[in-house]
N, CA and C atoms as an extended XYZ file, in Angstrom:
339
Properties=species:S:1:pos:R:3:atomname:S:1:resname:S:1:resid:I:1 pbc="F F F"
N         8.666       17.801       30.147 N   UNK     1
C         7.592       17.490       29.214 CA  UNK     1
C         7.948       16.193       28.489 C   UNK     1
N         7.173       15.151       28.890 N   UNK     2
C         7.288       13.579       27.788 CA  UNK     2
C         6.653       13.875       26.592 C   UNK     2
N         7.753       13.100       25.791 N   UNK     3
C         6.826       12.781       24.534 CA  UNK     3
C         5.795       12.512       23.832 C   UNK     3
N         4.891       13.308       23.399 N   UNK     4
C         3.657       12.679       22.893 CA  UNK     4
C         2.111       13.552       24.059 C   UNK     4
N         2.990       14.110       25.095 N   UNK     5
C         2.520       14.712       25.807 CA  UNK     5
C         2.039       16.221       25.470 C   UNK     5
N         0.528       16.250       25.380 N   UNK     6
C        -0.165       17.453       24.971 CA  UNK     6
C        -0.023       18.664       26.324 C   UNK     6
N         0.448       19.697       25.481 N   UNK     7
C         0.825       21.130       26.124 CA  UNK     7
C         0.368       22.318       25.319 C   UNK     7
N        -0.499       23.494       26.369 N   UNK     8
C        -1.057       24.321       25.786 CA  UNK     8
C        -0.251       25.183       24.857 C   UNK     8
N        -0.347       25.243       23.601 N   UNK     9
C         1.038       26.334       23.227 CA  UNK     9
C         1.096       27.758       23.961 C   UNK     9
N        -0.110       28.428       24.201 N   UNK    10
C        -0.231       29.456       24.656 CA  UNK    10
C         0.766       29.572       26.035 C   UNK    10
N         1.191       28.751       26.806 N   UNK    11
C         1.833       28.276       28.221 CA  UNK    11
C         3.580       28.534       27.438 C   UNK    11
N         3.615       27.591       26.790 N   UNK    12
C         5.074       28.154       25.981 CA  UNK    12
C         5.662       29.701       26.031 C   UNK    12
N         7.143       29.856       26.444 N   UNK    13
C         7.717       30.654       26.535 CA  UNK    13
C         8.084       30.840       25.052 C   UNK    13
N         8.172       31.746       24.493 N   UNK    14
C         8.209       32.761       23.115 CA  UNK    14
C         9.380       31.802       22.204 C   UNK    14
N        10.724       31.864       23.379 N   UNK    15
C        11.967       31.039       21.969 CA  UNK    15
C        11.559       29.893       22.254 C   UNK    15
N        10.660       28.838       22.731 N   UNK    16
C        10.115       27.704       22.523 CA  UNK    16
C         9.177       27.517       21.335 C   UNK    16
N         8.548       28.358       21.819 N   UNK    17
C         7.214       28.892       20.010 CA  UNK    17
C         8.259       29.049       19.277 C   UNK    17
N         9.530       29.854       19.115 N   UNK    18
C         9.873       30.355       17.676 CA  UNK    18
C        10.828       28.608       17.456 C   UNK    18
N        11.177       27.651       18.460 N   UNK    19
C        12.005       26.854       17.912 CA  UNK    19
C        10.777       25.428       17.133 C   UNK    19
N         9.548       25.918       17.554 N   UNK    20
C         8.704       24.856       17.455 CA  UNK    20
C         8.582       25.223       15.824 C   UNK    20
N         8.353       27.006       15.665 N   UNK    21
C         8.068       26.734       14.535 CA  UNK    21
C         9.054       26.864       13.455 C   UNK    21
N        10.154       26.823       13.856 N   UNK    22
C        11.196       26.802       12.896 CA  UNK    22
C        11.474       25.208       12.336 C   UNK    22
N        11.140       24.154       13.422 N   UNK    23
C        11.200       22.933       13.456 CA  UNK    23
C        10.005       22.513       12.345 C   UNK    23
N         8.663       23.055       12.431 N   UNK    24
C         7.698       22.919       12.076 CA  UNK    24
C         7.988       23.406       10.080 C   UNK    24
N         8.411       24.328        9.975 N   UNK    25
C         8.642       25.148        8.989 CA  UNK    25
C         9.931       24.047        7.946 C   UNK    25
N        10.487       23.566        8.655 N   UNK    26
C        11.978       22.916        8.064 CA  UNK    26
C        10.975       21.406        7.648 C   UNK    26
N        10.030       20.828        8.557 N   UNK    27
C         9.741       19.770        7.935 CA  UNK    27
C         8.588       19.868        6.805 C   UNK    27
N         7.846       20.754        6.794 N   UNK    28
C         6.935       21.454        5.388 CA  UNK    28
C         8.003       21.402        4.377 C   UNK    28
N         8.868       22.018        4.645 N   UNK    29
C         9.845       22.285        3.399 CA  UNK    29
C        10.430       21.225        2.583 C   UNK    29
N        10.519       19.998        4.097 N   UNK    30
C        11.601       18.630        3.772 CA  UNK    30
C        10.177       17.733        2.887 C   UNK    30
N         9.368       18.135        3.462 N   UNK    31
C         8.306       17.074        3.097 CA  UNK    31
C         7.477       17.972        1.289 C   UNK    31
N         7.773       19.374        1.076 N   UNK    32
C         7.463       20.263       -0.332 CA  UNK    32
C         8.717       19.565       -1.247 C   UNK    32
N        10.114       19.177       -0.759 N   UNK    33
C        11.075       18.645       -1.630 CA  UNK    33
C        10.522       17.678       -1.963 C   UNK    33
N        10.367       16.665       -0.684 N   UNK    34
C        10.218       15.605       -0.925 CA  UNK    34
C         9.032       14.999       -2.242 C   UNK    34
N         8.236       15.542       -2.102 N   UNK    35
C         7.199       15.760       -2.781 CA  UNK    35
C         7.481       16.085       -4.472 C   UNK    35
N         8.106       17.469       -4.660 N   UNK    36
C         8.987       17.526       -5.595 CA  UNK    36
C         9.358       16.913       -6.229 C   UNK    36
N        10.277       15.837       -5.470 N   UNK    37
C        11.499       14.702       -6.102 CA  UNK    37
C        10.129       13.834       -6.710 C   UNK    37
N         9.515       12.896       -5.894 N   UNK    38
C         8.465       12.301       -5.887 CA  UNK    38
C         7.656       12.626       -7.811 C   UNK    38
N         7.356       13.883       -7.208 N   UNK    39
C         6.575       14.344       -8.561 CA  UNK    39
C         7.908       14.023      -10.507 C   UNK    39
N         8.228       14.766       -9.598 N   UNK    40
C        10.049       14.550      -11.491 CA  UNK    40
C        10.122       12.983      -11.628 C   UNK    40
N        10.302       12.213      -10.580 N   UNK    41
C        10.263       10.551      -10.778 CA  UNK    41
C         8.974       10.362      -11.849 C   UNK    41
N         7.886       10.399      -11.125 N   UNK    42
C         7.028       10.065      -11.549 CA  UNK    42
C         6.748       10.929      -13.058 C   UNK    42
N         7.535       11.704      -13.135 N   UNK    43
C         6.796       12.513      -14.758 CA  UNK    43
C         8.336       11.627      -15.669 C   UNK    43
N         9.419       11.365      -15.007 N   UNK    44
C        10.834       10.387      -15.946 CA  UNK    44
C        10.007        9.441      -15.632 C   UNK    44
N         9.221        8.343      -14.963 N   UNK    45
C         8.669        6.877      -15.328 CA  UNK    45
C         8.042        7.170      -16.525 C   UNK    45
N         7.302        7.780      -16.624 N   UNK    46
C         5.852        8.068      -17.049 CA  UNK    46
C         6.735        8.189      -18.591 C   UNK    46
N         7.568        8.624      -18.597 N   UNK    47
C         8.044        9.673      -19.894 CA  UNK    47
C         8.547        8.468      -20.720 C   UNK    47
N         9.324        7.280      -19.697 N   UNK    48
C        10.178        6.448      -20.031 CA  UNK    48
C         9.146        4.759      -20.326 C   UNK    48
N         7.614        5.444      -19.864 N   UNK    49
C         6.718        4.352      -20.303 CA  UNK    49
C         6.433        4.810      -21.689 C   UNK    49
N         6.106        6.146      -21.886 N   UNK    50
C         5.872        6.169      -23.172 CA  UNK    50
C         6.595        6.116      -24.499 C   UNK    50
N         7.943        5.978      -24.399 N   UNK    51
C         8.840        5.721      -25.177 CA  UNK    51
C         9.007        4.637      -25.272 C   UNK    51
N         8.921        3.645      -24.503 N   UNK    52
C         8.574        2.270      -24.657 CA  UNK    52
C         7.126        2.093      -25.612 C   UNK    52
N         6.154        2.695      -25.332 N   UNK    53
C         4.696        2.101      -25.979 CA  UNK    53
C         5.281        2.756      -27.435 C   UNK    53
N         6.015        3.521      -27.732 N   UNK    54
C         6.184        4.015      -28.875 CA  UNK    54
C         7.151        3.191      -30.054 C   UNK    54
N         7.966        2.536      -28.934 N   UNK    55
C         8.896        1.701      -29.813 CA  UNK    55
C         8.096        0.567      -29.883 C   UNK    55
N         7.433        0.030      -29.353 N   UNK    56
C         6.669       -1.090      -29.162 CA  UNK    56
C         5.712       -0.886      -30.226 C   UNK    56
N         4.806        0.303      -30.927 N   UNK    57
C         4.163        0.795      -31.964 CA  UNK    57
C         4.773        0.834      -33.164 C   UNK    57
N         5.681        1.862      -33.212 N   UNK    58
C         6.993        2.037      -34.330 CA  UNK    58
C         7.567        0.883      -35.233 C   UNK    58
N         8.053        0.075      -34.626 N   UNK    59
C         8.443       -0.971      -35.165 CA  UNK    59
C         8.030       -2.426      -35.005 C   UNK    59
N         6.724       -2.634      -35.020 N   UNK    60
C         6.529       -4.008      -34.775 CA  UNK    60
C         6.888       -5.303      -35.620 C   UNK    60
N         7.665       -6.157      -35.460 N   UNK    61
C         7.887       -7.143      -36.511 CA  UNK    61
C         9.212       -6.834      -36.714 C   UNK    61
N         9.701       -5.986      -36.321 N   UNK    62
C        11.445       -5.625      -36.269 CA  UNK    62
C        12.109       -5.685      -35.426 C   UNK    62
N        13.171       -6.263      -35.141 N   UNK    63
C        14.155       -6.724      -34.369 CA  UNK    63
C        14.895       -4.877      -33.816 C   UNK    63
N        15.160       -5.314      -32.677 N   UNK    64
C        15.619       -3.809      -32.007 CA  UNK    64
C        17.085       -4.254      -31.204 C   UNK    64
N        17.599       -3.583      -30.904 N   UNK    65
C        18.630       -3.755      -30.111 CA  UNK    65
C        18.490       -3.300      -28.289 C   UNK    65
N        18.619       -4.010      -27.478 N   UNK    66
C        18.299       -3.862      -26.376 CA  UNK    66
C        19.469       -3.942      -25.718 C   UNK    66
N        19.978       -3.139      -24.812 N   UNK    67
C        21.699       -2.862      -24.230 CA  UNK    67
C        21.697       -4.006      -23.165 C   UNK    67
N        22.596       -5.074      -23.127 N   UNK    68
C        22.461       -5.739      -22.072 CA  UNK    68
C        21.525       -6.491      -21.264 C   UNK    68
N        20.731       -7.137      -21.879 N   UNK    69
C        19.087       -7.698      -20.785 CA  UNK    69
C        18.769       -7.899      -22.452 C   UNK    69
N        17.477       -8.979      -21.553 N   UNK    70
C        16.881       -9.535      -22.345 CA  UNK    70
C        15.374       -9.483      -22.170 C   UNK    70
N        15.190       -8.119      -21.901 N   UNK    71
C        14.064       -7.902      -21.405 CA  UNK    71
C        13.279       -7.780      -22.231 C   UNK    71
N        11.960       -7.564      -22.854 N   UNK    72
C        10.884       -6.948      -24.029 CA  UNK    72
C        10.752       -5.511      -23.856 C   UNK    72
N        10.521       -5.240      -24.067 N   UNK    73
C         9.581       -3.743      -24.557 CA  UNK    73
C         8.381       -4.080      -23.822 C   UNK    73
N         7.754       -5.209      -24.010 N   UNK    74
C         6.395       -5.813      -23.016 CA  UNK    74
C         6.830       -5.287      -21.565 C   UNK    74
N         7.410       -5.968      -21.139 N   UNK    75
C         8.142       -5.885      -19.853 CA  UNK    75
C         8.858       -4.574      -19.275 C   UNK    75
N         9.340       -3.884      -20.179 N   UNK    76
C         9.747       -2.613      -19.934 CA  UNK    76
C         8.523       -1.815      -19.770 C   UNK    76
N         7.475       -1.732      -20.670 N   UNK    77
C         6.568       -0.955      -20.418 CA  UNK    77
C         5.663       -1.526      -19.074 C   UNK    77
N         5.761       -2.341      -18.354 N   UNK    78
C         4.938       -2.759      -17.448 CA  UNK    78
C         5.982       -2.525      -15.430 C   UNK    78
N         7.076       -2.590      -16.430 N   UNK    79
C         7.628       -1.962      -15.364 CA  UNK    79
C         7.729       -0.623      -14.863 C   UNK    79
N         7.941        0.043      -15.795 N   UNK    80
C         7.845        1.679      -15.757 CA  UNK    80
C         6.404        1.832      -15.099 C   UNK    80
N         5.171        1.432      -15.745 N   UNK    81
C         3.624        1.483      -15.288 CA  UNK    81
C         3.803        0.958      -13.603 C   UNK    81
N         4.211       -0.560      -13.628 N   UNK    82
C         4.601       -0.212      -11.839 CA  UNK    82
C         5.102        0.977      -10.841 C   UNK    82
N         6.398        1.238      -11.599 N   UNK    83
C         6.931        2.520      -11.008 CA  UNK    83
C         6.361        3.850      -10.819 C   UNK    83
N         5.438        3.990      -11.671 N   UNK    84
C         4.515        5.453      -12.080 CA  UNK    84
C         3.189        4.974      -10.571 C   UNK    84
N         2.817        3.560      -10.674 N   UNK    85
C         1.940        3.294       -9.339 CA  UNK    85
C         2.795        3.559       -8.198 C   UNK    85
N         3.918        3.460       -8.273 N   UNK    86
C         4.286        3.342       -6.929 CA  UNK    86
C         4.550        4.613       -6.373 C   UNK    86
N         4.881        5.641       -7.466 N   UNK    87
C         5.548        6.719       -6.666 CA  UNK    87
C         4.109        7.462       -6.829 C   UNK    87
N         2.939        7.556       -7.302 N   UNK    88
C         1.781        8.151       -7.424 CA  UNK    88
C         1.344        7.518       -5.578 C   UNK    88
N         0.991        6.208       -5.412 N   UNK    89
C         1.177        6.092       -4.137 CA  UNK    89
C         1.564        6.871       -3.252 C   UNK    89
N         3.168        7.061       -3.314 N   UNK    90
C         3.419        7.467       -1.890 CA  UNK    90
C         3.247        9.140       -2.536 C   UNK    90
N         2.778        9.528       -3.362 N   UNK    91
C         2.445       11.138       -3.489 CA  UNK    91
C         1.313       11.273       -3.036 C   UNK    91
N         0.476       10.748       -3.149 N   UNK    92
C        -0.705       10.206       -2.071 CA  UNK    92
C        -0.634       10.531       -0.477 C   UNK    92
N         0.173        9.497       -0.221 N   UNK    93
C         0.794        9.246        1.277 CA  UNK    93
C         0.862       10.507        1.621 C   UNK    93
N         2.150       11.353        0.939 N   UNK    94
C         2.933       12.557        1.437 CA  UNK    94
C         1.853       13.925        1.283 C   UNK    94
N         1.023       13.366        0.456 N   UNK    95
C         0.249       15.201        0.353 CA  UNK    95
C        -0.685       15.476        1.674 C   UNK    95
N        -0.994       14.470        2.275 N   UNK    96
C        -2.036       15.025        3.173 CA  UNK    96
C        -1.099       15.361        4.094 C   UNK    96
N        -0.339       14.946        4.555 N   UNK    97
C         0.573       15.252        5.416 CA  UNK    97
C         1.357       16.472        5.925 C   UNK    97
N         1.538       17.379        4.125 N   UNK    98
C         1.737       18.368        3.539 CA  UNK    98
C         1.101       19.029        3.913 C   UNK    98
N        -0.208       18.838        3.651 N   UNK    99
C        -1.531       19.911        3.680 CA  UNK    99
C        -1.423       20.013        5.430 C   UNK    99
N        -1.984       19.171        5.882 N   UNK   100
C        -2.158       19.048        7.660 CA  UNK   100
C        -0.864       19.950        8.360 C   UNK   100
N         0.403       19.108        8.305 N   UNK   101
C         1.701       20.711        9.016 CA  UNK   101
C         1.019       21.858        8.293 C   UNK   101
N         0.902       21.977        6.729 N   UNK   102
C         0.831       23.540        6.834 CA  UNK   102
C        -0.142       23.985        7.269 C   UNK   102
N        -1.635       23.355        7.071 N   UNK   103
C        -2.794       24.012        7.614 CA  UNK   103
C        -2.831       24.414        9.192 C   UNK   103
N        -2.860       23.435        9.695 N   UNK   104
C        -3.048       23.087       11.147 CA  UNK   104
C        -1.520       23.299       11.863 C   UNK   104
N        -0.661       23.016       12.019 N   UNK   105
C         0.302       22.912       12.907 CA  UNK   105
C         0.924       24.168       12.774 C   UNK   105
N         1.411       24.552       11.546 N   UNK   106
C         2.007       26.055       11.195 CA  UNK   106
C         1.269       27.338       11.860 C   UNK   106
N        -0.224       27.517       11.539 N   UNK   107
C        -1.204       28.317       11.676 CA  UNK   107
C        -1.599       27.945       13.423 C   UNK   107
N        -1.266       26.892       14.161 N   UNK   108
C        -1.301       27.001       15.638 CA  UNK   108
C         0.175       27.584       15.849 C   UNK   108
N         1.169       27.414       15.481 N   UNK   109
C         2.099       27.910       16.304 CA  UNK   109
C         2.041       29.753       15.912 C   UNK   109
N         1.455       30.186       14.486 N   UNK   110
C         1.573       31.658       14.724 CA  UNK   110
C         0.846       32.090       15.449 C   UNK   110
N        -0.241       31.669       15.669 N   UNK   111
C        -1.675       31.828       16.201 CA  UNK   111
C        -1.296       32.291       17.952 C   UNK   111
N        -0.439       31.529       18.176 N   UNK   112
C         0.108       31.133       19.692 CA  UNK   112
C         1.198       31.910       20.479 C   UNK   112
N         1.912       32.559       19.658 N   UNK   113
C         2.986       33.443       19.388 CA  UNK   113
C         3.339       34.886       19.931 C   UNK   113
């Protein structure tokens, strides 16, 4: 059987079904972490934008101490806002993907079984 090459599952011998869907099952899971991680990033950007808009509120007209860099508070908060786009992005990317193995690919291999 080549790659990419469509095969009836029903034709599959039984520990082929159970390795398909164990294979199938491990990448739902890799891709529910993944997702996971994805999501905690994005709620620490998010967390770490608003502590910026707060110091940026808090003290305006007052000199702050910034560790090393010479960055703003401007700039900090616009970076974090990048970061919150970016990983909202690929949570994007990863959910349909999510949805599709579990709907469709999971539910053919029990189906088939």
């Amino acid at each position: 059987m080549a790659a990419g090459e469509a095969v009836e599952l029903g034709q599959l011998p039984i520990p082929h079904l159970e390795n398909l869907r164990s294979q199938l099952e491990e990448e739902v899971k890799l891709l529910a972490e993944s997702m996971s991680q994805l999501k905690m990033a994005q709620q620490k950007f998010g967390d770490s934008r608003e502590n910026v808009k707060k110091l940026m509120n808090k003290d305006q007209g007052k000199e702050i101490l910034v560790p090393l860099t010479s960055a703003g508070l401007k700039e900090a908060d616009e970076y974090f806002g990048r970061k919150v786009d970016l990983v909202t992005q690929q949570l994007e990317l990863l959910q349909p993907k999510l949805v599709t193995y579990s709907a469709e690919d999971i539910s053919n291999t029990y189906s088939s079984s």
